[in-house]
FIROLUM-698146 format. One record per residue (C-alpha): residue number from 1; residue in one letter; x, y, z. Coordinates in Angstrom, 2 decimals. Layout:
BEGIN
i,aa,x,y,z
NUM,a,X,Y,Z
...
end
This chain:
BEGIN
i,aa,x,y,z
1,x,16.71,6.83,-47.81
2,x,13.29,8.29,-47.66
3,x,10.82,9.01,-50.12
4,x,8.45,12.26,-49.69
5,x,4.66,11.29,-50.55
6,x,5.32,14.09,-53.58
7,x,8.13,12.11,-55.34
8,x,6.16,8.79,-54.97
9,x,2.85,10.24,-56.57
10,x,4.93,11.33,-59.50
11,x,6.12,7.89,-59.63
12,x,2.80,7.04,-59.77
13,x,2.00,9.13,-62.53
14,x,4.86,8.85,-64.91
15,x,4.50,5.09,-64.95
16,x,0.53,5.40,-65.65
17,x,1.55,8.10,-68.73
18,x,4.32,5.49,-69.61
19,x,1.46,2.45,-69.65
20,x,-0.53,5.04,-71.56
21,x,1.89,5.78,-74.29
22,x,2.35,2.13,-74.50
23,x,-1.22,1.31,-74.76
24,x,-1.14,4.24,-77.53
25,x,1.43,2.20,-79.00
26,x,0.01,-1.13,-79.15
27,x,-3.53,-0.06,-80.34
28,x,-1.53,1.81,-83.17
29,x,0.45,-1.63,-83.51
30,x,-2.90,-3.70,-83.65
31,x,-4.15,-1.75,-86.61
32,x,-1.67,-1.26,-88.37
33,x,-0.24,-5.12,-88.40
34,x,-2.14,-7.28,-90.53
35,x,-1.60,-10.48,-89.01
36,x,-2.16,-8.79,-85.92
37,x,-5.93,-7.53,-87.00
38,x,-6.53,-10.22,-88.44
39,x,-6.18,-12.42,-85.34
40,x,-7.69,-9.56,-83.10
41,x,-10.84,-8.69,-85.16
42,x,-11.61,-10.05,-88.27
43,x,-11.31,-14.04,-87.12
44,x,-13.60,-13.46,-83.88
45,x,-15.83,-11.70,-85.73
46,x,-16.21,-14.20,-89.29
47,x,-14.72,-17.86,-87.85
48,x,-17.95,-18.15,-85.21
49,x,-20.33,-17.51,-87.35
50,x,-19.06,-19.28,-90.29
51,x,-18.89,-22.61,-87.81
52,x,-21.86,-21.96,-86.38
53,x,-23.98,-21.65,-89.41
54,x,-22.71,-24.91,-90.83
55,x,-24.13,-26.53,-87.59
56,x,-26.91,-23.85,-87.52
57,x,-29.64,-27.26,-88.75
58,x,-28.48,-29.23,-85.22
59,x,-29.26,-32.88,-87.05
60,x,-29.28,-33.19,-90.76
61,x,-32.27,-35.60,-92.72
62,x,-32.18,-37.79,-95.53
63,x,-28.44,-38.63,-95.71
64,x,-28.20,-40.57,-98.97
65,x,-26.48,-44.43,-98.48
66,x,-25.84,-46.68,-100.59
67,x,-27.19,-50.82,-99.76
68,x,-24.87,-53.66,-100.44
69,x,-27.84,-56.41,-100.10
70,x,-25.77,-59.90,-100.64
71,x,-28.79,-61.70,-98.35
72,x,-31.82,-61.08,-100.84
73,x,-34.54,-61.75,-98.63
74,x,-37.75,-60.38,-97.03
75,x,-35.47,-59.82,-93.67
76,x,-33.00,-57.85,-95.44
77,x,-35.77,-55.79,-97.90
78,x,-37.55,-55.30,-94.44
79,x,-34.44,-53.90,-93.22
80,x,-33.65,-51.69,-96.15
81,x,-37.76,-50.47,-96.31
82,x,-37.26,-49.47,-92.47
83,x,-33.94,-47.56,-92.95
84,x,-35.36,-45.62,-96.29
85,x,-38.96,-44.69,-94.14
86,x,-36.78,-42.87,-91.62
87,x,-36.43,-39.06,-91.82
88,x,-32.63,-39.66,-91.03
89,x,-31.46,-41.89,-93.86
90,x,-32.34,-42.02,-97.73
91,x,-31.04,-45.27,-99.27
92,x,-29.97,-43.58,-102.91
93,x,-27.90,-46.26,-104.40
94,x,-27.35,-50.02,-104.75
95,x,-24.44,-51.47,-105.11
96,x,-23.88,-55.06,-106.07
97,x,-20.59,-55.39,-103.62
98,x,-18.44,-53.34,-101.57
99,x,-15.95,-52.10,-103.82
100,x,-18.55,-50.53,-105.95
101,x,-20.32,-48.90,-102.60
102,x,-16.62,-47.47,-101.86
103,x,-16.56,-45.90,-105.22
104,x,-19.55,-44.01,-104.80
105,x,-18.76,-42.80,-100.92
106,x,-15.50,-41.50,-102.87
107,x,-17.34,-39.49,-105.20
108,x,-19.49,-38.05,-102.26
109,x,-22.55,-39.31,-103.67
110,x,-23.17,-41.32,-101.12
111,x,-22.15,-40.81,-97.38
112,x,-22.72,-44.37,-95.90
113,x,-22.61,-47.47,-96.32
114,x,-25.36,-50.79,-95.12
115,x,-23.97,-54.10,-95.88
116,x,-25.87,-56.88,-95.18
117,x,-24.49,-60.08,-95.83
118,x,-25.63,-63.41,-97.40
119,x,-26.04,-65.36,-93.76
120,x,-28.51,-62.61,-92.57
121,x,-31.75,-64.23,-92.62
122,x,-30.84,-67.42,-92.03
123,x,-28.38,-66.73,-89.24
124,x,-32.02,-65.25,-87.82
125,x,-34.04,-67.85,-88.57
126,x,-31.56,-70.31,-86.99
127,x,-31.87,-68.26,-84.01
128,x,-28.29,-66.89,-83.90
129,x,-27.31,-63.37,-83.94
130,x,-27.62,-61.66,-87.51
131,x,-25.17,-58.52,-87.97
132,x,-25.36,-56.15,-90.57
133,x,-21.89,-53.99,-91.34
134,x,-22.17,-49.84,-91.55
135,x,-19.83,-48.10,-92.88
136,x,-19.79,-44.04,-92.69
137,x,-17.69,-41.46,-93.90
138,x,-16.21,-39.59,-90.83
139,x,-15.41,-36.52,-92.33
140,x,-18.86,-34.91,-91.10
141,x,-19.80,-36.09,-87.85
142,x,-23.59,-35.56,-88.08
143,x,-23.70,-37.71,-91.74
144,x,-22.60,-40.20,-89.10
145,x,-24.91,-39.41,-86.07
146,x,-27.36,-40.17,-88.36
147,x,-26.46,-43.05,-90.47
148,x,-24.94,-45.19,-87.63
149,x,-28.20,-44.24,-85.38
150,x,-30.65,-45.28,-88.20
151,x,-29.35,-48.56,-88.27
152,x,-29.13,-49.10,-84.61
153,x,-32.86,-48.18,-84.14
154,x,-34.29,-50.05,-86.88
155,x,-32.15,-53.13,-86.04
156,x,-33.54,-52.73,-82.62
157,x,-36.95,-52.52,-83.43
158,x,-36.76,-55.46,-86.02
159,x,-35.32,-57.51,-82.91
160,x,-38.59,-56.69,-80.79
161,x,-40.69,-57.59,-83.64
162,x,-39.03,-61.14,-83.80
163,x,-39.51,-61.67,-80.20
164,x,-42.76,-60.56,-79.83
165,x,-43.79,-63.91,-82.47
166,x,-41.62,-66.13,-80.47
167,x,-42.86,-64.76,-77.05
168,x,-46.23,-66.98,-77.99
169,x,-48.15,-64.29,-75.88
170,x,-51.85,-63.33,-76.16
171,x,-51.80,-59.43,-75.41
172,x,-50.73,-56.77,-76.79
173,x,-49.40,-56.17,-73.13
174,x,-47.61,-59.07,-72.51
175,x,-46.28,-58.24,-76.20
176,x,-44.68,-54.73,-75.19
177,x,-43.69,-55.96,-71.33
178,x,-41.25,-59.03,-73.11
179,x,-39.58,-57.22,-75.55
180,x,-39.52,-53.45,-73.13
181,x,-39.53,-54.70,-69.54
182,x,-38.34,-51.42,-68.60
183,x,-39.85,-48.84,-70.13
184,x,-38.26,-44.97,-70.48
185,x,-38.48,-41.36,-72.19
186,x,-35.47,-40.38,-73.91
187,x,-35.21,-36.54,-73.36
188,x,-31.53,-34.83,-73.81
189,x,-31.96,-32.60,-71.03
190,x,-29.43,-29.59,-72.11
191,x,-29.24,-30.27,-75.76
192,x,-33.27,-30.06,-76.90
193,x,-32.52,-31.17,-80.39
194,x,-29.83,-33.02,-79.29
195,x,-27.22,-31.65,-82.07
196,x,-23.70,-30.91,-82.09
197,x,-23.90,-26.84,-82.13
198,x,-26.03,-26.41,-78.77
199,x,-23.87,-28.91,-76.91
200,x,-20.13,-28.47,-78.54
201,x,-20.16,-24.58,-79.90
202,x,-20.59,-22.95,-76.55
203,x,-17.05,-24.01,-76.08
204,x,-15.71,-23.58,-79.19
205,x,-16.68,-20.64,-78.84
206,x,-14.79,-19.70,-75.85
207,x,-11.79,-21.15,-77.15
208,x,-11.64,-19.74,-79.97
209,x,-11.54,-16.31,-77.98
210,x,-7.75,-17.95,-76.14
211,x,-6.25,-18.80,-79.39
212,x,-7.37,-15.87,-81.13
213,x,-5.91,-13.63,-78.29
214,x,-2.82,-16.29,-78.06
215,x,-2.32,-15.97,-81.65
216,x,-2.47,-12.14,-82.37
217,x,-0.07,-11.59,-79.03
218,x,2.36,-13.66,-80.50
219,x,2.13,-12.32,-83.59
220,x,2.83,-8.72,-81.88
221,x,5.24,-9.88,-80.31
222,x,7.72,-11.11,-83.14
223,x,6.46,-8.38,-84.99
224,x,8.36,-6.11,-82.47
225,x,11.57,-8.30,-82.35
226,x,11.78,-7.97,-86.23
227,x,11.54,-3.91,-85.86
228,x,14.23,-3.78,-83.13
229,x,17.71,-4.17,-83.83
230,x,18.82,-6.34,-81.28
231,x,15.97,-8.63,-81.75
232,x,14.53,-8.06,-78.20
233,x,10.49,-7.87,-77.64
234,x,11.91,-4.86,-75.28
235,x,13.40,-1.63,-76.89
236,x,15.88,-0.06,-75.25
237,x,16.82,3.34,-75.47
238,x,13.31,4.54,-74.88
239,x,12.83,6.09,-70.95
240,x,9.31,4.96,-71.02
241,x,10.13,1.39,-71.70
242,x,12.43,1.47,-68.40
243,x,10.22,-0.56,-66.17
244,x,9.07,-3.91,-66.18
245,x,4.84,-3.10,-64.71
246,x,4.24,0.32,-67.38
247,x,4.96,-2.07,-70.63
248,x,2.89,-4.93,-68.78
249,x,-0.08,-2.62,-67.59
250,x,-0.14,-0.77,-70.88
251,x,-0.30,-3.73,-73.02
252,x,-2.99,-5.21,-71.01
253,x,-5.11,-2.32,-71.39
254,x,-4.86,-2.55,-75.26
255,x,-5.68,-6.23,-75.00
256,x,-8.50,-6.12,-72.53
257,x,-10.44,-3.43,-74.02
258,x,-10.76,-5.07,-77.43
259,x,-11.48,-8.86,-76.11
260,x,-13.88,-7.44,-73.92
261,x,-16.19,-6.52,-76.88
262,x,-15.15,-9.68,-78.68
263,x,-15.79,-11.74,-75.61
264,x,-19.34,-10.16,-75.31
265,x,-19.64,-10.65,-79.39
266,x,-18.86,-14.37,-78.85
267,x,-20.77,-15.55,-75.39
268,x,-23.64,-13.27,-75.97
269,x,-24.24,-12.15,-79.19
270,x,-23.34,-15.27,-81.74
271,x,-25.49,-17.84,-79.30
272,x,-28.41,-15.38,-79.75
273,x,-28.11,-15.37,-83.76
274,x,-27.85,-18.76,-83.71
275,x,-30.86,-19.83,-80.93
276,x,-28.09,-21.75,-78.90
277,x,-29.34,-22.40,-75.51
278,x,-29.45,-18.88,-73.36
279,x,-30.20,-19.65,-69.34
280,x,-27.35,-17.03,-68.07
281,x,-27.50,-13.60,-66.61
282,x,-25.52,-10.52,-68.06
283,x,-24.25,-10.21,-64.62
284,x,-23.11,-14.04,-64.65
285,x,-21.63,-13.81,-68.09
286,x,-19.53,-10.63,-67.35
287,x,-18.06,-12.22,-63.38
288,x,-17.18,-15.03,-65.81
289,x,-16.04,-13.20,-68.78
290,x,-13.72,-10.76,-66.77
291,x,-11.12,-13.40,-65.01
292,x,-11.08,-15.50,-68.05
293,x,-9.62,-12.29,-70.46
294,x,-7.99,-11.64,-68.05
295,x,-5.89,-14.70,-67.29
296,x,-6.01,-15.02,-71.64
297,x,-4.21,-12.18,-71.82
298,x,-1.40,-12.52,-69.21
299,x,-1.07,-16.35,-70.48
300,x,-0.58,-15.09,-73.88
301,x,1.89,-12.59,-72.76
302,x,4.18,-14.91,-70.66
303,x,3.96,-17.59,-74.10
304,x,4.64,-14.26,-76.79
305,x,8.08,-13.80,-74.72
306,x,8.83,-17.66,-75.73
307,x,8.16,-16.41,-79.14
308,x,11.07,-15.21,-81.94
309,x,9.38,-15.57,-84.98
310,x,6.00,-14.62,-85.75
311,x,5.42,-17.87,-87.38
312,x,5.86,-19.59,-84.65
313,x,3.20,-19.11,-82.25
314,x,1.07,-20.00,-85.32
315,x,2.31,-23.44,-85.46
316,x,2.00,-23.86,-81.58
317,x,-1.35,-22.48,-81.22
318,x,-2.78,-24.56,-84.18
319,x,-1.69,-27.51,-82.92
320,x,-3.08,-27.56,-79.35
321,x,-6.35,-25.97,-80.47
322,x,-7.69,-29.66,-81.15
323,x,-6.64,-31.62,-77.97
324,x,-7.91,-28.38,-75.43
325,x,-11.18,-28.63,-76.92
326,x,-11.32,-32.59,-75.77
327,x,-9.52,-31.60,-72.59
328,x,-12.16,-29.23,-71.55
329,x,-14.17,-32.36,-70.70
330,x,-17.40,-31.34,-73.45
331,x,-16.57,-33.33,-76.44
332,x,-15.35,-35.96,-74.28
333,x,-16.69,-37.25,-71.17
334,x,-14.39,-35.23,-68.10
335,x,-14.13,-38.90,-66.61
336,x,-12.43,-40.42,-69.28
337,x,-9.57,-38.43,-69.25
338,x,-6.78,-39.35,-67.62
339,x,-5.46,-37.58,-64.65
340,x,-2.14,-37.17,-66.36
341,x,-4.20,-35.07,-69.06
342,x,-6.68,-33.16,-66.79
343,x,-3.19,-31.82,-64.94
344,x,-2.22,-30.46,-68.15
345,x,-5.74,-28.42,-68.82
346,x,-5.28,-27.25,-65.67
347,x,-2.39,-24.79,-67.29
348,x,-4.77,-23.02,-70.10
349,x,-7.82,-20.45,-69.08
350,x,-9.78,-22.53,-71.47
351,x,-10.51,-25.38,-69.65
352,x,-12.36,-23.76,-66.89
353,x,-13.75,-21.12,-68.88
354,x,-15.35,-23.32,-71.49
355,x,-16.92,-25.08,-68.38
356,x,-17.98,-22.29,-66.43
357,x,-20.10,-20.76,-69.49
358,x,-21.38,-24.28,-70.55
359,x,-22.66,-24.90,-66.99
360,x,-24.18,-21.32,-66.87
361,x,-25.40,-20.97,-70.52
362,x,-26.30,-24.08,-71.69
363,x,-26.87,-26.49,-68.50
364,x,-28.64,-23.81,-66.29
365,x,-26.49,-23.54,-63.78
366,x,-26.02,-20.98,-60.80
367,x,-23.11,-18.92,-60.08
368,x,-22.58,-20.97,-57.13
369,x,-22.44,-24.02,-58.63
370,x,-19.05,-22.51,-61.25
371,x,-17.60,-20.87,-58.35
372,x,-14.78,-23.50,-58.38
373,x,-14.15,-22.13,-61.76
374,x,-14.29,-19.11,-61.04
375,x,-12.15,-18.99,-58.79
376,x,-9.41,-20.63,-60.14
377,x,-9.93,-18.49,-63.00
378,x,-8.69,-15.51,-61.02
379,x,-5.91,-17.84,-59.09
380,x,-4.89,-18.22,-62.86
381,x,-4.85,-14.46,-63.75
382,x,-2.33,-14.13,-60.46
383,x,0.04,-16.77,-61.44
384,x,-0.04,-15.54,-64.76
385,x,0.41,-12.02,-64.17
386,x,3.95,-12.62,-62.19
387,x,5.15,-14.95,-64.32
388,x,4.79,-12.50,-67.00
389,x,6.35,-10.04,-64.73
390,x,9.08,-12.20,-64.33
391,x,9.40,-13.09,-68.18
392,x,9.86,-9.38,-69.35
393,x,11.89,-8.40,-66.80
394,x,14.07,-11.42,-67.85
395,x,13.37,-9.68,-71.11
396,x,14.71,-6.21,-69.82
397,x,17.94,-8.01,-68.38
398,x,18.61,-10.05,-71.72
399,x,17.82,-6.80,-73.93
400,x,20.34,-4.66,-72.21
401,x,22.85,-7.63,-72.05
402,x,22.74,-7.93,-75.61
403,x,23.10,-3.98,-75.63
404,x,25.94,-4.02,-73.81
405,x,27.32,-6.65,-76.09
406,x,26.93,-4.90,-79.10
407,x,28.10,-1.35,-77.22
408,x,31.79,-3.62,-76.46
409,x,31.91,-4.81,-79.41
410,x,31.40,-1.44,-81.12
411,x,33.71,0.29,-78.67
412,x,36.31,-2.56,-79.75
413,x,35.99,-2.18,-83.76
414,x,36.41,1.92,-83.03
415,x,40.25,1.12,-80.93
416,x,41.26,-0.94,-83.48
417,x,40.29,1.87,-86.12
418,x,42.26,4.29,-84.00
419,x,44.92,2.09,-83.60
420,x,45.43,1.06,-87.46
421,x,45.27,4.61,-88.01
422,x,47.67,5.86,-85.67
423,x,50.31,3.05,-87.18
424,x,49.77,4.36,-90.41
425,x,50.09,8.31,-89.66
426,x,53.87,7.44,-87.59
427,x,55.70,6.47,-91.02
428,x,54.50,9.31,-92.41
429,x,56.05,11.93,-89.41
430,x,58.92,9.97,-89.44
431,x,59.54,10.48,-92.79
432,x,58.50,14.65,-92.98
end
């Protein structure tokens, strides 16, 4: 059988009005859906700059902690004087043990904790090792930066001081050369105030544009197996939901064109309100940007069809959000993670794309040097695509299984209305 070039051109067209009508659809779909909006535009738009403003300072000052001082000498006063004289730390309480110190980190009036014990300066003075105990309230990890830094640095510098009157030296020089052989500039490189938001938002940032997308697909999705009878994400019935690449193509269309402004909104526009770190191009930003939608989109796609209950994909989503920001090797050295683990991020746009736009953005990077990325961004985007092919045309075949179910069973219910009725109308002749 042979097809004219005429007949396949109208093929052509009719599926690109199809994908057109479903586009139609799904932007009508996407407004009027709450859950759907809210997902789509309202969280990209608030959630980033809500996080980023709280980490808008970088470092925080004068954390208040409270002492525990069981040692009551000059060494530990010292200690305490050096802490307090620190922009960092601001020693707001004393507490005469640790139960009352705990009290006062419960209340939040405190956020750390120095306790210094009664062997201190005599564990020193006996030339042993003297410890003093921190304790910090996790909930904030900059209260922690801070307080747990503090003490490191002034217990460090207290240690040099004691060594330089043991050293027995006569110069200042010989003075600095025992107790800092090796002398160095610390100078965090990509992070210039070396705070959380310029070296952990960038990738929050881009996943928070997969879950978001993730999250208001799914939502869409059981939103259209509630409205249809048979519970199928595919209606049936309609002639312009009869093939599998129309409902695909349209829906991607809807999707792309709004997660391309929000993608834009969140890599170039919320770093710049913000004064994160800025070393990309446009043209950089967009070869990046495009792939990663992209392959956002069709993953969310393929997972919506797993999805039969709009609160589902909630629970799912919200869940992984945590261990993909770890896996995409930022807040957690890419080293440490075990191999097991790094083949796992290798199944979510995330992971690359959070370390494509940290390399370019924040680290400096050329497009060269994210071209592995890049690239298996768009290897992503393929797989994706088919599988999603393959996931609502599984879709179409369940759908018009379940149609043809409910057709039987329909047709069955009718015959054995006919045939109770039939029974009931022979009496009756037989007895005119």
């Amino acid at each position: 059988m042979q097809c004219s070039p005429m007949s396949i051109f109208h093929n052509i067209y009719q599926g690109l009005q199809d994908a057109c009508y479903i586009w139609r659809k799904e932007m009508n779909q996407v407004v009027k859906d709450e859950g759907v909006l809210i997902f789509f535009i309202i969280v990209p738009l608030i959630y980033p700059l809500l996080y980023s403003w709280i980490y808008n300072n970088e470092v925080v000052h004068e954390v208040p902690v409270c002492v525990v001082d069981h040692s009551h000498s000059q060494l530990s006063r010292q200690f305490i004087r050096m802490c307090d004289a620190t922009p960092d730390v601001k020693v707001a309480y004393y507490a005469q043990d640790l139960d009352e110190a705990k009290s006062l980190v419960s209340r939040q009036l405190v956020k750390g904790i120095y306790l210094i014990p009664s062997s201190f300066a005599s564990d020193v003075y006996r030339m042993q090792q003297g410890t003093v105990s921190v304790y910090c309230d996790m909930s904030l990890m900059l209260t922690y930066k801070a307080i747990f830094q503090t003490a490191q640095a002034v217990s460090m510098e207290m240690g040099s001081e004691i060594q330089k009157k043991l050293g027995g030296h006569y110069t200042a020089r010989e003075e600095a050369v025992s107790t800092r052989p090796l002398d160095f500039d610390d100078v965090p490189i990509f992070s210039p105030a070396a705070g959380y938001g310029s070296s952990i938002l960038p990738a929050v940032l881009m996943l928070i544009l997969q879950q978001t997308l993730v999250l208001g697909i799914g939502l869409s999705a059981g939103t259209a197996r509630d409205e249809n009878p048979n519970r199928s994400l595919v209606p049936i019935g309609d002639p312009r939901y009869s093939t599998t690449f129309p409902i695909v193509l349209g829906k991607f269309m809807c999707y792309f064109m709004i997660f391309m402004v929000m993608g834009a909104w969140l890599m170039m526009a919320v770093p710049h309100l913000f004064h994160f770190p800025q070393l990309a191009t446009w043209q950089s930003l967009l070869a990046i940007m495009v792939p990663y939608v992209m392959a956002c989109i069709f993953f969310g796609m393929m997972v919506s069809c797993t999805v039969k209950y709009r609160e589902n994909v909630m629970l799912i989503v919200v869940f992984v959000s945590v261990p993909l920001l770890f896996l995409t090797g930022v807040s957690w050295p890419q080293s440490n993670i075990p191999g097991y683990w790094q083949g796992v991020s290798w199944l979510f746009p995330s992971n690359f794309g959070a370390r494509a736009y940290v390399r370019l953005n924040s680290m400096g990077a050329s497009f060269s040097d994210v071209m592995f990325e890049y690239r298996i961004l768009w290897i992503q985007t393929l797989c994706y695509f088919v599988l999603t092919m393959a996931v609502y045309r599984w879709q179409f075949f369940q759908a018009r299984l379940r149609a043809k179910e409910r057709l039987d069973y329909l047709k069955h219910r009718r015959a054995v209305r006919l045939a109770k009725q039939t029974e009931e109308q022979q009496p009756q002749s037989l007895q005119s």
